[in-house]
C-alpha positions in Angstrom: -20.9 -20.0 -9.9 -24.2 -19.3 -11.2 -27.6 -20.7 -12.8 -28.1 -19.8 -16.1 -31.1 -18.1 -14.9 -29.1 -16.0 -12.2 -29.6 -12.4 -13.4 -26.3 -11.3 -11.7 -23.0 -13.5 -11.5 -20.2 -13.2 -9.3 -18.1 -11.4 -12.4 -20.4 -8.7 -12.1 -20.8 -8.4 -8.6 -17.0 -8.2 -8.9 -16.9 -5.3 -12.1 -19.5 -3.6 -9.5 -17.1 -3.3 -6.2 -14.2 -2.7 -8.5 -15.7 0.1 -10.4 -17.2 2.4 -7.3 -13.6 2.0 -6.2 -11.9 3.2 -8.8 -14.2 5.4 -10.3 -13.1 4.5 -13.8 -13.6 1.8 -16.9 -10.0 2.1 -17.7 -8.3 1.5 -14.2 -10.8 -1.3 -13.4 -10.4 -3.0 -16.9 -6.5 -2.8 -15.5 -7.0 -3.8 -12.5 -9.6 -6.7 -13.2 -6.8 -7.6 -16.3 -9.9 -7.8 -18.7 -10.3 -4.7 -22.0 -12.0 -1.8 -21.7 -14.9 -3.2 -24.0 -15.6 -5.9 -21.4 -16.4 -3.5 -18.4 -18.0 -1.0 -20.6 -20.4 -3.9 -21.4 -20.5 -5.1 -17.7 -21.1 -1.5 -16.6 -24.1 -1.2 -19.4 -25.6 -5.0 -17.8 -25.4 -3.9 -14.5 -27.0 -0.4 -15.1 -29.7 -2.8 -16.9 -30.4 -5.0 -14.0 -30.6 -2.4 -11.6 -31.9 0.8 -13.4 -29.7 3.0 -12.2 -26.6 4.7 -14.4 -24.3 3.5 -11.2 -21.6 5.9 -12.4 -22.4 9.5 -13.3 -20.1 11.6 -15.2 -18.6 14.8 -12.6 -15.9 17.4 -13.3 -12.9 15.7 -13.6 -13.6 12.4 -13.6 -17.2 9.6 -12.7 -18.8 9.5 -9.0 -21.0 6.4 -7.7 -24.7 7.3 -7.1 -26.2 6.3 -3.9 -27.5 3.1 -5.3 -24.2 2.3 -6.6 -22.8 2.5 -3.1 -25.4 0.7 -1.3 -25.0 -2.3 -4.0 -21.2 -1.8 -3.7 -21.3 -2.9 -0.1 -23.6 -6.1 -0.9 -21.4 -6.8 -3.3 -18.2 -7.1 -1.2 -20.3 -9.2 1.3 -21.1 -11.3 -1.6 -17.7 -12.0 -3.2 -16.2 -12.4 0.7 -18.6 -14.6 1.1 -18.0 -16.7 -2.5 -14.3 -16.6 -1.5 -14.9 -18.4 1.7 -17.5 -21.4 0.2 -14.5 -21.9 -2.7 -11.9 -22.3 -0.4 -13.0 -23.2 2.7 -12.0 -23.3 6.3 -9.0 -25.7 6.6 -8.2 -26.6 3.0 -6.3 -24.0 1.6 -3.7 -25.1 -0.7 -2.3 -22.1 -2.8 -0.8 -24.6 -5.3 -4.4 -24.4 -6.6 -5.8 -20.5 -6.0 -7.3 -18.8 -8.1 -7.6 -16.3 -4.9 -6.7 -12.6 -5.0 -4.6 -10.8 -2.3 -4.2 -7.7 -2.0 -1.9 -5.5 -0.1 -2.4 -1.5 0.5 0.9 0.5 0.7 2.8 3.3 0.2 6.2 3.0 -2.1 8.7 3.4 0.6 9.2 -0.3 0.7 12.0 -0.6 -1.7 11.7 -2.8 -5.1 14.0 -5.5 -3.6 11.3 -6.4 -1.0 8.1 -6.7 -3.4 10.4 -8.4 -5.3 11.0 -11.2 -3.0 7.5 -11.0 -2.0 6.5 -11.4 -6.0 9.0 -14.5 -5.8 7.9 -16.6 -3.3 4.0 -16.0 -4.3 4.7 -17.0 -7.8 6.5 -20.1 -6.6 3.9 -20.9 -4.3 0.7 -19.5 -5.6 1.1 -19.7 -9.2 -2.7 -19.7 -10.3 -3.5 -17.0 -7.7 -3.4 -13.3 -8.5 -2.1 -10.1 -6.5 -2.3 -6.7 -6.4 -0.6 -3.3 -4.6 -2.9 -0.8 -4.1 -1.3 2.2 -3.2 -2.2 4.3 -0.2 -3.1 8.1 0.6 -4.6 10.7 2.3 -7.8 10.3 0.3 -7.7 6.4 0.9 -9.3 5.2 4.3 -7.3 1.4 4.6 -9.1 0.6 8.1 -12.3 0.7 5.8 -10.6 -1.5 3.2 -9.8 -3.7 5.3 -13.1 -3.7 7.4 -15.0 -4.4 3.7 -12.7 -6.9 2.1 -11.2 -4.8 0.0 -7.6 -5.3 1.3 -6.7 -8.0 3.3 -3.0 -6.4 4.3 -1.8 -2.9 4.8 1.7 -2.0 5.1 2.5 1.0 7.5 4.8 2.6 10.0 3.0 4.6 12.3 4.1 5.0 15.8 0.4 4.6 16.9 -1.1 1.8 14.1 -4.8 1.5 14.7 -5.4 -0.7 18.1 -8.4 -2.6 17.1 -6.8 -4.2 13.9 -3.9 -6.9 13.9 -0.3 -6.4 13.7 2.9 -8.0 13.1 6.4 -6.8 12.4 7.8 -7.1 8.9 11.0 -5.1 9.6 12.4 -2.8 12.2 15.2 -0.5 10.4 17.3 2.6 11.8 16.7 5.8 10.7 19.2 8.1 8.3 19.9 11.0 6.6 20.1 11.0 3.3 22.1 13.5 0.8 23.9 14.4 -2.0 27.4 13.1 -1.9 29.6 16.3 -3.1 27.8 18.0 -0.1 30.5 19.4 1.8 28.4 18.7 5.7 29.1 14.8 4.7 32.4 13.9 5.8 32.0 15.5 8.8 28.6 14.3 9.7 25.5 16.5 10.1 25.2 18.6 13.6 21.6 19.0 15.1 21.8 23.0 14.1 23.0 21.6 10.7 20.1 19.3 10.4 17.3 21.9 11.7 18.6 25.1 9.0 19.1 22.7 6.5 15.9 22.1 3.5 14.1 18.9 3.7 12.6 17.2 1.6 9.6 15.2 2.6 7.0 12.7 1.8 3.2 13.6 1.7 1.1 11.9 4.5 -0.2 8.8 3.5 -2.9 8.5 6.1 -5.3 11.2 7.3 -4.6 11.5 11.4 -1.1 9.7 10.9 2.3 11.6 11.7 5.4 10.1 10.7 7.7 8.9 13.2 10.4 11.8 12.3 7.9 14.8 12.8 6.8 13.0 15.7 9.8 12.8 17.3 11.0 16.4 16.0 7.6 17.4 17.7 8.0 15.7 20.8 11.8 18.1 21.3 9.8 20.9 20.2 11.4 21.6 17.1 10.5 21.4 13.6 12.4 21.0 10.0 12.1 23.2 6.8 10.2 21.3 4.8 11.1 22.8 1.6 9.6 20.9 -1.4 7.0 18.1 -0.6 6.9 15.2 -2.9 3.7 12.5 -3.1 6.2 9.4 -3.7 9.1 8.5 -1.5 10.7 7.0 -4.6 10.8 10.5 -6.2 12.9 11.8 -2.9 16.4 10.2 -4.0 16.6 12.1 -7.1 15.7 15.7 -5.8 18.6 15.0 -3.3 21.2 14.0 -5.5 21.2 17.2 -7.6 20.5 19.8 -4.5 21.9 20.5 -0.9 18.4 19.1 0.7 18.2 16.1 2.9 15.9 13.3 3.0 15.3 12.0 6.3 14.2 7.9 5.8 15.3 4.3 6.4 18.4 2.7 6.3 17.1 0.1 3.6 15.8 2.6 1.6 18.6 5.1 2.0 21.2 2.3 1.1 19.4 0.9 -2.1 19.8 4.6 -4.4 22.6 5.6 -2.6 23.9 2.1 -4.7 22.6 3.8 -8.2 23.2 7.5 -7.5 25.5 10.0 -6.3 24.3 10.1 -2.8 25.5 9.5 1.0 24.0 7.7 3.8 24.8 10.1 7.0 24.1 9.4 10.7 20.8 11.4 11.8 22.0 14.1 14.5 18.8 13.3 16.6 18.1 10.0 18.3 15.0 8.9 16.2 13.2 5.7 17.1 14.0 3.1 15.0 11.0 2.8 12.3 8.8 -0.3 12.3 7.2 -1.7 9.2 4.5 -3.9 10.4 1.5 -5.4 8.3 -1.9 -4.7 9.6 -5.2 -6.9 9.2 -8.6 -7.2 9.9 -10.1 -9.7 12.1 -12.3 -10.5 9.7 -9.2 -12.5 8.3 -7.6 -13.3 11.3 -8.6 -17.0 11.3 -8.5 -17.3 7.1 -6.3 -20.3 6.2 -5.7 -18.2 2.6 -4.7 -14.9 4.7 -2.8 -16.5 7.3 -0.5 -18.3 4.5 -0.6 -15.0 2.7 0.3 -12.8 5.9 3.5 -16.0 6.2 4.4 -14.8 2.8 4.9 -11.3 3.9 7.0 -12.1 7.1 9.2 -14.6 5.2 10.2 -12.3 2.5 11.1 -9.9 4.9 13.0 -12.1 6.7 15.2 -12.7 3.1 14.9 -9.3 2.5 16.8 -8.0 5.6 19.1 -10.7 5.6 19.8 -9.8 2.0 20.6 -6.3 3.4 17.9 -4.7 1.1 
């Protein structure tokens, strides 16, 4: 809360973080759930109170100016710092937060799992808000989560990060996914099938971060033909199902379109490591009652989720 004299209220200090993030009125009036007219008005206050224009116009979209940066990172402070004196230490009830989570990952968790995760925190949490951001090359999460601005990320790296927190949301085999007419399915995909065959395959979603197939495919000393390279996992299923390509993912995943399209779930010829999904945090958080119910959440509807069978 602030005076009526305060020149700069926690709203702003919140339309300020959100917009050198996104880089954009219209994705942080979406994000923020306010119109486009209320952070073009916030932007023009804020560029008031601190004479700078904060966001300058660049080919192909708006980039923060130095100052914008520099406040950016008072401003998280700030709002972590809010957070904590509205909550406080041991009297977290999230009947009554008006908190926002936020989780950072890619999209191959299937719909059924945010789902139940969407479930439970709408049960539980019914005043407090949530939202996915989605991750990328271009998206450092270990900074996000250093600065506040997520508080979980979802990955499945064989080597996660050692100096942040883990925990194990699901551990799921890996498969071979493929049309169904394709003739290699009933008898099951050799090695040599597998390593002449064209793959599909998922952009990295983390800059220094192999995947736990070419890992493994490195580690024989072999490599795949990745043939057409897709930036969502969700777009995978439906390249497969009209060509002879593979998809090499989870079970969970693998199971859930092979239930809506005309695709088969095939043993993978090599012995892959089974892939962990594990949520990572800060230590910033680790103590948090809000984050430690939040980070419960997760592991619960996991739990559902698995025993559900995706």
């Amino acid at each position: 809360m602030s005076r009526p004299g305060d020149p700069v209220d926690s709203y702003l200090l919140r339309v300020l973080a959100t917009l050198v993030a996104e880089r954009s009125v219209s994705r942080t009036a979406i994000r923020l759930n306010q119109s486009q007219p209320a952070i073009s008005a916030a932007l023009k206050r804020l560029r008031e109170l601190f004479g700078d224009p904060l966001l300058v116009r660049e080919k192909g979209g708006m980039a923060p100016t130095e100052r914008a940066l520099l406040l950016r990172d008072h401003a998280r402070k700030a709002l972590g710092e809010i957070d904590l004196m509205l909550v406080g230490p041991e009297q977290f009830d999230p009947a009554l937060s008006q908190q926002t989570f936020r989780i950072g990952s890619p999209d191959f968790m299937v719909a059924t799992f945010l789902a139940s995760v969407v479930e439970r925190f709408r049960r539980d949490a019914p005043r407090a808000r949530l939202t996915v951001q989605p991750l990328g090359a271009g998206y450092d999460y270990e900074r996000a989560l250093a600065d506040g601005e997520l508080d979980v990320a979802i990955g499945n790296w064989p080597q996660p990060p050692e100096h942040l927190h883990l925990s194990v949301l699901l551990d799921d085999e890996i498969v071979c996914l493929m049309n169904a007419q394709d003739p290699r399915v009933a008898a099951g995909l050799s090695r040599e099938q597998y390593l002449a065959a064209q793959h599909v395959v998922p952009l990295p979603y983390s800059v220094g971060q192999r995947g736990v197939v070419e890992t493994h495919l490195t580690s024989l000393r072999v490599s795949r033909d990745a043939r057409v390279v897709v930036p969502y996992f969700v777009l995978a299923p439906h390249l497969v199902a009209r060509t002879d390509m593979i998809f090499t993912t989870s079970r969970h995943f693998a199971e859930y379109y092979a239930r809506t399209l005309p695709l088969a779930v095939v043993a993978a010829p090599f012995d892959f490591p089974r892939m962990r999904f594990y949520q990572l945090w800060h230590e910033r958080s680790q103590h948090s009652a809000p984050h430690r119910w939040f980070r419960g959440l997760l592991i619960d509807a996991s739990r559902q989720f698995a025993a559900a069978g995706s």
